[in-house]
VODO-810804 format. One line per field, with one value per residue: residue in three letters; x, z, y of N, C-alpha, C in turn; residue number from 0. Coordinates in pm, whole numbers, plus 32768, in hexadecimal, padded with zeros to 4 digits. Layout:
N
res	[ALA ...]
n.c1	[X ...]
n.c3	[Z ...]
n.c2	[Y ...]
ca.c1	[X ...]
ca.c3	[Z ...]
ca.c2	[Y ...]
c.c1	[X ...]
c.c3	[Z ...]
c.c2	[Y ...]
n	[NUM ...]
This chain:
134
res	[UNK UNK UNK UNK UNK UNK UNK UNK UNK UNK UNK UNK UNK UNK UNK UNK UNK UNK UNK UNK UNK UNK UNK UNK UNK UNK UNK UNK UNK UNK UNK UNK UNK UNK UNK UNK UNK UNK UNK UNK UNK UNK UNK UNK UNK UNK UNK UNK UNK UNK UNK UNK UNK UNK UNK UNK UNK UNK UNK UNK UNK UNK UNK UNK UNK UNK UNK UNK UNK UNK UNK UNK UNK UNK UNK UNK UNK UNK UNK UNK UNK UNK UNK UNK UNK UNK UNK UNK UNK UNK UNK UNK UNK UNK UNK UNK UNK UNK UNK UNK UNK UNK UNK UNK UNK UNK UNK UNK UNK UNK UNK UNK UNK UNK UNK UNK UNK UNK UNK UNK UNK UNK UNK UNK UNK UNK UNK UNK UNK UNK UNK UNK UNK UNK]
n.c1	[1C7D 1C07 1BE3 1CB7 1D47 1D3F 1E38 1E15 1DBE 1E9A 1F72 1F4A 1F9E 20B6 21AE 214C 20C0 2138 202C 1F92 202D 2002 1EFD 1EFD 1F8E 1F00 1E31 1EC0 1F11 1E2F 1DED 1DDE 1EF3 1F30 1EB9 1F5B 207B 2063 2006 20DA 2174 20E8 2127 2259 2262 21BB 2261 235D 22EF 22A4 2352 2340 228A 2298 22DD 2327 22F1 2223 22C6 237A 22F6 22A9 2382 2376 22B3 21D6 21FA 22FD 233C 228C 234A 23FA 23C2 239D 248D 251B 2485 24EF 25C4 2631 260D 26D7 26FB 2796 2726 26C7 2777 27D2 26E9 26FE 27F0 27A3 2710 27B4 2858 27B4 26A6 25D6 25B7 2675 2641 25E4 26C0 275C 271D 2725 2838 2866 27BB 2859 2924 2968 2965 2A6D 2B21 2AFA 2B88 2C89 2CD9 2CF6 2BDF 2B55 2AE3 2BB7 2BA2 2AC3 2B74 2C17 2B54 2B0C 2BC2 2C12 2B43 2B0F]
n.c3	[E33B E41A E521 E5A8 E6A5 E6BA E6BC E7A1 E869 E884 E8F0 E9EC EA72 EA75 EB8E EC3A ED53 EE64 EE84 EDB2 ECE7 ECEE ECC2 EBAF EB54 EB55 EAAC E9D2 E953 E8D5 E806 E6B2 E5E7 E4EB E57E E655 E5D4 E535 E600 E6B6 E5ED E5D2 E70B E6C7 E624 E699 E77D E718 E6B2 E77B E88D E986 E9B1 EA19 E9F7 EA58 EB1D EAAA E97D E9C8 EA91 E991 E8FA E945 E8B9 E7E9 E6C2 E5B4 E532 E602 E6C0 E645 E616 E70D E789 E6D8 E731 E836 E7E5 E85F E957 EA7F EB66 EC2A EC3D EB75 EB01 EB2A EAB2 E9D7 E975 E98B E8BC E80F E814 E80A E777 E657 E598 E490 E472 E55A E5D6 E54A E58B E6A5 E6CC E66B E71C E7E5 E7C8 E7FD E927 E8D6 E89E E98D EA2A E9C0 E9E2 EADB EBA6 EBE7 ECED ED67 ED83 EC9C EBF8 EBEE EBC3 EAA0 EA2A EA52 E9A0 E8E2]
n.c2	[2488 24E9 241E 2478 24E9 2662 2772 27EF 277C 2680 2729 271D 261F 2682 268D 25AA 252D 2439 2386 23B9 2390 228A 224D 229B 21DF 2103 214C 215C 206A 2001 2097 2072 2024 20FC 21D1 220F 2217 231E 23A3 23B2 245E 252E 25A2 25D0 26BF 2763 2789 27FE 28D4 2980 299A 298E 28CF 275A 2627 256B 2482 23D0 23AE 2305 2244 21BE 2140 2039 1FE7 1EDC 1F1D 1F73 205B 210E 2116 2161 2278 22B6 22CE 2389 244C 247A 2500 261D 25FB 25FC 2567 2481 238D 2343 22C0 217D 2106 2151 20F5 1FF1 1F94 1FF3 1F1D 1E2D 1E1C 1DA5 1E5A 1ED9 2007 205D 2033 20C3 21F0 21EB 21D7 22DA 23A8 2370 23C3 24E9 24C2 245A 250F 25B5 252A 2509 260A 2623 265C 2584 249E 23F1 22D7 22B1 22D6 223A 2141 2189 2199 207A 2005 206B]
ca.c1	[1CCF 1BDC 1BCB 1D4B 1D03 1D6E 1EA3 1E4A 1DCA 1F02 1FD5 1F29 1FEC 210A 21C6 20D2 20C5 212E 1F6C 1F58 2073 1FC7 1E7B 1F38 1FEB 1E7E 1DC3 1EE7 1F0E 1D8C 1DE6 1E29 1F84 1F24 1EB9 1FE8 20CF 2014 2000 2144 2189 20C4 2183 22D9 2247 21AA 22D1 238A 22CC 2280 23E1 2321 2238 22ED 225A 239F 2304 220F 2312 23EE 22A5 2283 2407 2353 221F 220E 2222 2363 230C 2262 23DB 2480 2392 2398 250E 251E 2436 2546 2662 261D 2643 276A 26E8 2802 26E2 26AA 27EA 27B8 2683 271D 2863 275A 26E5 280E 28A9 2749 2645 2603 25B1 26DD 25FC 25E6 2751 27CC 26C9 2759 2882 2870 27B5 28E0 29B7 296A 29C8 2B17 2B5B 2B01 2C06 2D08 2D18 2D08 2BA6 2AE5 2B18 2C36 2B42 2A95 2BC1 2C22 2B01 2B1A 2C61 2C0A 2AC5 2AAA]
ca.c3	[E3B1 E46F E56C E5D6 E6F3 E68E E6F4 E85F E8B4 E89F E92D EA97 EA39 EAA4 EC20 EC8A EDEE EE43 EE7D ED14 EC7F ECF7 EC6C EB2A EB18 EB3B EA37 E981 E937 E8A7 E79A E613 E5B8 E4D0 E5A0 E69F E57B E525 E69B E6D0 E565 E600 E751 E698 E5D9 E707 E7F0 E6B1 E688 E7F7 E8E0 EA1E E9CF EA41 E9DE EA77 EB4C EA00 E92E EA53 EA6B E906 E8D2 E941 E853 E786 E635 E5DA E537 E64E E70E E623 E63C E779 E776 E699 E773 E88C E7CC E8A1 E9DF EAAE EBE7 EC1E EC76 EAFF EAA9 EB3F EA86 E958 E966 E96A E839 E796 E7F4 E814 E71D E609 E4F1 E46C E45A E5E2 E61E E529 E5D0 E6FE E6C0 E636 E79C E846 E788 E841 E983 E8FA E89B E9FC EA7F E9AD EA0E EB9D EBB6 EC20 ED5D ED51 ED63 EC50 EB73 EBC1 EB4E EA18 E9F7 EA49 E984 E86B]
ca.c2	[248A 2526 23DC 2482 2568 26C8 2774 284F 26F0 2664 276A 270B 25A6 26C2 266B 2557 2509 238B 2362 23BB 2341 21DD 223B 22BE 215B 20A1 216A 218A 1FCC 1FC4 20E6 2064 2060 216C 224E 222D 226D 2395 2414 23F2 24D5 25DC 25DE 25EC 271B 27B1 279B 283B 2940 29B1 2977 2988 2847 26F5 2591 24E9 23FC 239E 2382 22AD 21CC 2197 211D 1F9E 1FB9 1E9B 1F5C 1F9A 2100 215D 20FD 21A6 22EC 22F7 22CC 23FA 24AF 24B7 253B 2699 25E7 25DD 250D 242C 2320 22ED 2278 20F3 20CA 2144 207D 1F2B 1FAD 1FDC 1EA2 1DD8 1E41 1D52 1EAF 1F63 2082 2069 2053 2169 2240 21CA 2221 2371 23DE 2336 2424 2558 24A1 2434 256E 25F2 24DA 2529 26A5 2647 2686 253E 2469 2354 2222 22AA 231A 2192 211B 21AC 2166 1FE8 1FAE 20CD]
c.c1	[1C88 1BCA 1C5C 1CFE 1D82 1DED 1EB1 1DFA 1E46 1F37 1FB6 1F6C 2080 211E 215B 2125 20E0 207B 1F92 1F92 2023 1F53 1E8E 1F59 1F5A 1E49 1E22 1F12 1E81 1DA6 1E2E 1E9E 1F84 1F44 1F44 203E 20BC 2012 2070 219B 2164 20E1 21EC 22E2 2215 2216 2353 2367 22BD 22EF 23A5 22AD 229C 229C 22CA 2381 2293 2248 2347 238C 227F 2324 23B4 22F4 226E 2230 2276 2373 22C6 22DF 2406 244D 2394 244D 255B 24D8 2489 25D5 2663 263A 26BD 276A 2741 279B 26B4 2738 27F9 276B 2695 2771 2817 274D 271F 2835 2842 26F2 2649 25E6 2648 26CF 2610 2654 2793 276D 26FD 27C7 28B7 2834 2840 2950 29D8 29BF 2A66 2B5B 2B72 2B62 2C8F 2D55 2D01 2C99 2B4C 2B4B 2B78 2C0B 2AFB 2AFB 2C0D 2BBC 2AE9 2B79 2C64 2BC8 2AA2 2B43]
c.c3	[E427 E511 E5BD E63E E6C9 E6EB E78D E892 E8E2 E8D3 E9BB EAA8 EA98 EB4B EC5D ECE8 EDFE EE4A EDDF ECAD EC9C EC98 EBC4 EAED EAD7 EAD9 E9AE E8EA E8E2 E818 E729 E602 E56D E50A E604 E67A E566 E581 E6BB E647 E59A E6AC E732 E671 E643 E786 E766 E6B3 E73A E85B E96B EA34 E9C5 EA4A E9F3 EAB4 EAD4 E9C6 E981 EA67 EA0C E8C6 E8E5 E8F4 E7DA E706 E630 E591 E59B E6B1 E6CE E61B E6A2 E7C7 E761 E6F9 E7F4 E893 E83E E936 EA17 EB4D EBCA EC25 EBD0 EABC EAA5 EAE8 E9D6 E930 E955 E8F2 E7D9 E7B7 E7FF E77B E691 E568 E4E7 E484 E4C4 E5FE E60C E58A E64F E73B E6B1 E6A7 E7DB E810 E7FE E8C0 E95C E8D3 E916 EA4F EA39 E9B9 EAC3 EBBC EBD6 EC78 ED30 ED2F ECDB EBD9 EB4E EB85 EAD7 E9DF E9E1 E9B6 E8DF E805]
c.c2	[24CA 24DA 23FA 24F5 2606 26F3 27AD 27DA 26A4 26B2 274E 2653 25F5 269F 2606 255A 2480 232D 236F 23A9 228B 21DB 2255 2208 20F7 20EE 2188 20E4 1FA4 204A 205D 2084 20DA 21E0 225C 2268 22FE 2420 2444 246E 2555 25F8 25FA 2676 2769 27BF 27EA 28D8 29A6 2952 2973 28E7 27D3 267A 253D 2492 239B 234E 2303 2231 2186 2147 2064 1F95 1F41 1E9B 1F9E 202F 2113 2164 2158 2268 2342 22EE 2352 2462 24E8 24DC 25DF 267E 25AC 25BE 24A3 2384 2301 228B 21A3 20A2 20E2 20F3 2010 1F2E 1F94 1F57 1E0E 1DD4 1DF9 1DB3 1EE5 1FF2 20BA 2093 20EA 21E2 2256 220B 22B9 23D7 23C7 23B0 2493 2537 2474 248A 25C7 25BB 24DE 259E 26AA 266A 2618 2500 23F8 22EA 222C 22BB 226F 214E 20F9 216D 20C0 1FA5 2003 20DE]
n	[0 1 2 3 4 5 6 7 8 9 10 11 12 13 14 15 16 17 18 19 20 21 22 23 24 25 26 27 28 29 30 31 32 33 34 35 36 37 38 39 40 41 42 43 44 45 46 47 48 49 50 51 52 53 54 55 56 57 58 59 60 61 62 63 64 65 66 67 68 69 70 71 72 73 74 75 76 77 78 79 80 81 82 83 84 85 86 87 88 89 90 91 92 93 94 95 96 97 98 99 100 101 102 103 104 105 106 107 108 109 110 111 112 113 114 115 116 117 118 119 120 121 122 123 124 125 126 127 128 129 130 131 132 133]
């Protein structure tokens, strides 16, 4: 595994900038499914372990990869976030996505928000949303 780049490599993966979320996206299409899977394992585990590192726009770019573990990793990877701007791209998921794996995954982020809309705590459009599509 040594062709995985180690972990305080990745942690600079943490808040990209929209420059280096682009260059992230291009070098990130020429990696081995492997290793993607892999990468995203050790951001899940590094945003776990350390509450101040954030690989949400990552994860948020990795929801279209064409491997549907790397969807459903990076699915998993933004159960912690509570940007209302994931909820659209998750709803496709759940009601698009041709894995199961994807959806329940999907779903089980989505939770948090419909728990935040059923105690009065997300915006109206989004608590419809939910209410429509989830």
């Amino acid at each position: 595994m040594s062709e995985f780049p180690n972990y305080s490599n990745l942690a600079r993966l943490s808040g990209l900038s929209s420059k280096e979320l682009d260059q992230f996206k291009m070098a990130w299409i020429s990696l081995p499914r492997e290793s993607r899977r892999e990468i995203l394992n050790r951001l899940i585990e590094l945003g776990e372990e350390n509450l101040e590192l954030s690989f949400f726009e990552v994860f948020q770019a990795c929801l279209s990869d064409y491997d549907d573990e790397v969807r459903t990793k990076a699915t998993i990877g933004l159960w912690e976030c509570d940007d209302r701007g994931i909820i659209r791209p998750l709803i496709h998921l759940l009601n698009h996505d041709t894995s199961d794996t994807v959806r329940a995954a999907s779903a089980t982020t989505l939770g948090k928000f419909a728990t935040l809309a059923r105690s009065g705590k997300l915006h109206f459009r989004d608590r419809d949303r939910l209410a429509t599509h989830y």
